[in-house]
C-alpha positions as CSV (number, residue, x, y, z in Angstrom):
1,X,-1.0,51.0,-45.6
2,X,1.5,52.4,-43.3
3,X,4.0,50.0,-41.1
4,X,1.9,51.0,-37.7
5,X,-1.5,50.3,-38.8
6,X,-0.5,47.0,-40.9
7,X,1.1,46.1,-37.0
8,X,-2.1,46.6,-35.4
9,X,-3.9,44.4,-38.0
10,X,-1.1,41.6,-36.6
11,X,-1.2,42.4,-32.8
12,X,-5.0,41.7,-33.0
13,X,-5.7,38.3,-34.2
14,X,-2.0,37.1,-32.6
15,X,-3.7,38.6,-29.2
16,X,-6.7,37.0,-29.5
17,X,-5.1,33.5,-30.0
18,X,-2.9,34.3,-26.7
19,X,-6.2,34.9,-25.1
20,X,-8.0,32.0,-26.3
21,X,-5.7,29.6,-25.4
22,X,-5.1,31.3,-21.4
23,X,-8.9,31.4,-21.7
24,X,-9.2,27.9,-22.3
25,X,-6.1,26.4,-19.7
26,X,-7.7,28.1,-17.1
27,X,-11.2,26.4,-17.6
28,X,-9.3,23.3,-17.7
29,X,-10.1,21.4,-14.7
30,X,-7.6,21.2,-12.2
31,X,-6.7,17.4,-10.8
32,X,-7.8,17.5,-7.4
33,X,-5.4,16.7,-4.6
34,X,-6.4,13.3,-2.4
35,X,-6.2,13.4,1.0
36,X,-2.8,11.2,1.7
37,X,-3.9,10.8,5.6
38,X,-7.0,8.6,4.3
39,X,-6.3,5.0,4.6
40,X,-8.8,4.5,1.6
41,X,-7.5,7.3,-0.6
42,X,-7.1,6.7,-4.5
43,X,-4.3,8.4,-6.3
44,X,-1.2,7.7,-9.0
45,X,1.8,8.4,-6.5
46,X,5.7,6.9,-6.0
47,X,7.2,6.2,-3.1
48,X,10.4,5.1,-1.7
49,X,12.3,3.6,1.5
50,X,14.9,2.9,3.7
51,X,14.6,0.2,6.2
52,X,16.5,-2.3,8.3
53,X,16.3,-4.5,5.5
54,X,17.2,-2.4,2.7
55,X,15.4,-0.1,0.2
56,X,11.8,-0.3,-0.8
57,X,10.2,0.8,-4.0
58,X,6.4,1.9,-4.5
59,X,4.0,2.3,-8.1
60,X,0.7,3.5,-7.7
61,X,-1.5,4.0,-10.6
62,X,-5.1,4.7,-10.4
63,X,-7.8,4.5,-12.9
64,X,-11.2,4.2,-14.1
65,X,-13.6,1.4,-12.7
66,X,-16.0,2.4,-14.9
67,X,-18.3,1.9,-11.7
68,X,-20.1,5.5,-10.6
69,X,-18.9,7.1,-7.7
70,X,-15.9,4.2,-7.3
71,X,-12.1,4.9,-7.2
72,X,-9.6,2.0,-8.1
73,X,-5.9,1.9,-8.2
74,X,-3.1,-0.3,-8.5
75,X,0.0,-0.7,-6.6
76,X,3.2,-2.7,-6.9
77,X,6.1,-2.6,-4.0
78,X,9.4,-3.8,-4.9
79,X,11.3,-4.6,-1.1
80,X,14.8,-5.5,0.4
81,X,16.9,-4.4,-2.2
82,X,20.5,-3.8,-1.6
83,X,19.9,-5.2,2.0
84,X,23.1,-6.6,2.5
85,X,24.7,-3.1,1.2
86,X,22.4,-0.5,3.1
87,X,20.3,-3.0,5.9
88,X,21.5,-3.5,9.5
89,X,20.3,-7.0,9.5
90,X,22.2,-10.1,9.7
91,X,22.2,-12.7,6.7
92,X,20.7,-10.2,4.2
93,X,21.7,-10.2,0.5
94,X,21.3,-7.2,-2.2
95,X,19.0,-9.1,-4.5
96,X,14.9,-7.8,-4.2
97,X,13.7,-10.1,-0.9
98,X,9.7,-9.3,-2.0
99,X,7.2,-8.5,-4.1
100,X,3.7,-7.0,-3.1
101,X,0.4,-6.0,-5.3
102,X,-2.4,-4.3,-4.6
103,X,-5.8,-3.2,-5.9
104,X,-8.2,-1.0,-4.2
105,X,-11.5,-0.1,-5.2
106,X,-13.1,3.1,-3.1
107,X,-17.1,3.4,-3.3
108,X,-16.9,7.2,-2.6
109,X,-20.6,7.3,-1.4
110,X,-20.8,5.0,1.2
111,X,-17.0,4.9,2.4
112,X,-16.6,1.3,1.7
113,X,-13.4,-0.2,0.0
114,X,-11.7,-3.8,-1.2
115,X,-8.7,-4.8,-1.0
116,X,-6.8,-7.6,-3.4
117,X,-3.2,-8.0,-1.5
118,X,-0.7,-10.6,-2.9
119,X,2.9,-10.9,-1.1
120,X,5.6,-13.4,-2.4
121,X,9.1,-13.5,-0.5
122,X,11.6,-14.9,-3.0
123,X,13.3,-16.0,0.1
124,X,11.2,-18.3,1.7
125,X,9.3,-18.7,-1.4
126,X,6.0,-18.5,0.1
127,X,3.3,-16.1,0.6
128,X,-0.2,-14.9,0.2
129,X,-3.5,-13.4,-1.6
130,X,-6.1,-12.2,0.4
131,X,-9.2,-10.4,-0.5
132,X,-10.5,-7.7,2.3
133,X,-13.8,-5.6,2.8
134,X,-12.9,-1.7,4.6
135,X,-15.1,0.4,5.9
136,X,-15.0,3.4,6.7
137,X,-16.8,4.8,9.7
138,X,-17.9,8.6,11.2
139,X,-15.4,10.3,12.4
140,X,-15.0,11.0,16.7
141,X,-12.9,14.1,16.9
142,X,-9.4,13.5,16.0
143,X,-10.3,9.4,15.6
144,X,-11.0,7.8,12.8
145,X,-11.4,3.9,12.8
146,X,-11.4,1.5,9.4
147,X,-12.6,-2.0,10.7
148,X,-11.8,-4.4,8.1
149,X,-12.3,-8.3,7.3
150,X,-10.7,-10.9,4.8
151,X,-10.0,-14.3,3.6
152,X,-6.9,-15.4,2.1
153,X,-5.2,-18.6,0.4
154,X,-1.3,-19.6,1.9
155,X,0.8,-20.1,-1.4
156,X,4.1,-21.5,-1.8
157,X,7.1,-23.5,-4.0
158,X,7.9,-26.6,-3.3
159,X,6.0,-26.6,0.0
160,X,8.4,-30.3,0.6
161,X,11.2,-27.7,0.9
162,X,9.4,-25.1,3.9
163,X,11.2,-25.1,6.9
164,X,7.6,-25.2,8.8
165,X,5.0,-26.4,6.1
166,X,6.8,-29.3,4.7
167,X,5.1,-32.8,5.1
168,X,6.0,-35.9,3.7
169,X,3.6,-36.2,0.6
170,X,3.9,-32.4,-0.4
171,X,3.8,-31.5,-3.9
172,X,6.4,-29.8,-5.7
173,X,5.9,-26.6,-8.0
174,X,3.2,-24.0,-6.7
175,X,0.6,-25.3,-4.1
176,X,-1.7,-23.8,-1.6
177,X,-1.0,-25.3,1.7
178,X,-4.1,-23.8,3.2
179,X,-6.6,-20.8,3.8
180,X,-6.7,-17.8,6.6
181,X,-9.3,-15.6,7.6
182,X,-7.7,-11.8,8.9
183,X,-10.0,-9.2,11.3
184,X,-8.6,-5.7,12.1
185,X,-8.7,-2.5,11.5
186,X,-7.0,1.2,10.5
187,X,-7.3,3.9,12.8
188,X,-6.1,7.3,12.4
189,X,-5.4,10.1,14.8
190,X,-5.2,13.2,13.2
191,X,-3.0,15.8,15.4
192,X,-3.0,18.6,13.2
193,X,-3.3,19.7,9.7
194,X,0.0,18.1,8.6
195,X,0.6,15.9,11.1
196,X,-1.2,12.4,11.9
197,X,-0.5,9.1,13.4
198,X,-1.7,5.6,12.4
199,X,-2.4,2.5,14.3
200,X,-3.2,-0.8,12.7
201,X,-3.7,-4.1,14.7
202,X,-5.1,-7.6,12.4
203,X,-5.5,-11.3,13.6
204,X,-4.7,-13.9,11.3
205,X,-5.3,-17.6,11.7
206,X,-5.3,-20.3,9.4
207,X,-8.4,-22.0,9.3
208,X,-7.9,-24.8,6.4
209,X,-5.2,-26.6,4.8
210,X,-2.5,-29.4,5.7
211,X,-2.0,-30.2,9.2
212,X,1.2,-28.8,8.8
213,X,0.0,-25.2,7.7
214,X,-2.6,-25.3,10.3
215,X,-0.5,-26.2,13.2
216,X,3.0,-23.5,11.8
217,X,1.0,-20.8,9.8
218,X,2.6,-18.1,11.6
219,X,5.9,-20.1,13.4
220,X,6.3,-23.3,14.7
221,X,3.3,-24.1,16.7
222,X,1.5,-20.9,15.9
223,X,-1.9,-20.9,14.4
224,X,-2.7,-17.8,14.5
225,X,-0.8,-13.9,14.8
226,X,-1.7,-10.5,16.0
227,X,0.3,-8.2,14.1
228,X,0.7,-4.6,14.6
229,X,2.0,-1.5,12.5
230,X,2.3,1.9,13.6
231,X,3.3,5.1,11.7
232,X,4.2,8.3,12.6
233,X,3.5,10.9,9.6
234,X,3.9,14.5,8.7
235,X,2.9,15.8,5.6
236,X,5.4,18.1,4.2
237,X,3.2,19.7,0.7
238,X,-0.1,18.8,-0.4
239,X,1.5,16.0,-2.4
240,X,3.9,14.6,-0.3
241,X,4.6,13.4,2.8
242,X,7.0,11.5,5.0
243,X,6.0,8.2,7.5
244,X,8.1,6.3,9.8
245,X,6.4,3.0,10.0
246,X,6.8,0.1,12.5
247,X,5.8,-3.3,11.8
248,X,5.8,-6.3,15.3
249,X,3.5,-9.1,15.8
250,X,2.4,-11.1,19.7
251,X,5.4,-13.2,18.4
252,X,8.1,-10.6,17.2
253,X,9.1,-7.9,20.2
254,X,8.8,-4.0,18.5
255,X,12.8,-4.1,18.3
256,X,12.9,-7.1,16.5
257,X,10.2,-6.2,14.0
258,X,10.1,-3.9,10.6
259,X,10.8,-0.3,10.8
260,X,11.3,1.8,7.6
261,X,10.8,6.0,6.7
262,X,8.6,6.8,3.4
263,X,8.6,9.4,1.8
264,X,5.4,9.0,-0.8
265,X,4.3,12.0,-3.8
266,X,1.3,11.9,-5.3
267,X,1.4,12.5,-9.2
């Protein structure tokens, strides 16, 4: 057998295995982008921070619910490190000032989500787990609103120690003070293709608990809150995108308030 013909007897199987495996990577099917404008889109993403306060961390991870035509995810937020280094604030230190999880579970038929949120602040040592219902509705134009309602549980250590939920008889160790019902919603504008704005307005008031909790649960003499957050985004590829966020409340004046830029990739 001469040299050419015993190299055609190679080149033919070899190319057939080259083919066969393009063949099959191309019927492979391709992860499909989320929409990272939609308040109640599921994906595995990282993000990170800067704010007033210092940086801020984000782990998103979703995965199967083993519900049809549900989307879940977790996500973890580490906040407020190296605030005393990179913030602007007074009276910050470098060490992590909270801690945030949530889960989300999408019904993709019906636009209808749940929320589990928990916040702890290892300064105050006090926080929160709520439990929310979202909804989303038809969209009006460029409008899109994502009315959404919860009930939550105060939490805190050594309560006898809070500068606003202390009584006399409070227990030490990890006690819930008292209970909260929240009402608000997400809205989006969406401006153009890459560009969209967000406006988020909730009411909070505590609605059970120690007297103390009831008549301090968001400042002294405050039994209820209207917070606010806006954001301003722009989404730079398909997978990610940057957001300037604002947080203020009917107690804390906009300058006074939150204000960090995000830049988020989806995985």
């Amino acid at each position: 057998m001469n040299n050419t013909i015993r190299r055609n007897l190679i080149a033919i199987p070899l190319a057939l295995v080259v083919s066969s495996a393009s063949f099959a990577e191309e019927q492979k099917p391709k992860k499909e982008v989320q929409d990272m404008s939609d308040p109640l889109a599921v994906y595995t993403q990282l993000g990170a921070g800067y704010t007033d306060k210092g940086l801020n961390f984000k782990v998103g991870q979703s995965y199967d619910s083993g519900k049809p035509a549900t989307m879940a995810m977790n996500l973890i937020e580490i906040k407020g490190v190296l605030g005393d280094a990179l913030g602007s604030r007074d009276n910050l230190d470098d060490d992590v000032d909270s801690i945030r999880f949530r889960n989300f579970i999408v019904n993709t038929n019906n636009g209808r989500g749940s929320q589990v949120d928990v916040i702890y602040n290892l300064d105050t040592k006090s926080g929160s787990a709520s439990y929310s219902l979202i909804q989303a509705l038809p969209k009006m134009s460029i409008l899109q609103f994502f009315p959404l309602a919860g009930v939550g549980l105060a939490v805190a250590n050594n309560v006898n120690e809070h500068p606003l939920w202390a009584e006399p008889d409070a227990p030490s160790g990890f006690s819930v003070p008292g209970a909260f019902v929240m009402v608000g919603t997400y809205s989006k504008v969406t401006v153009t293709d890459k560009f969209w704005l967000n406006y988020n307005p909730i009411w909070l008031k505590g609605v059970a608990g120690s007297d103390a909790y009831l008549d301090n649960a968001y400042g002294f003499g405050d039994q209820d809150v209207f917070t606010h957050e806006a954001a301003v985004n722009y989404q730079i590829t398909p997978v990610m995108n940057v957001r300037y966020f604002a947080n203020w409340s009917n107690n804390l004046s906009f300058n006074d308030g939150d204000h960090r830029v995000e830049l988020n990739y989806q995985l």
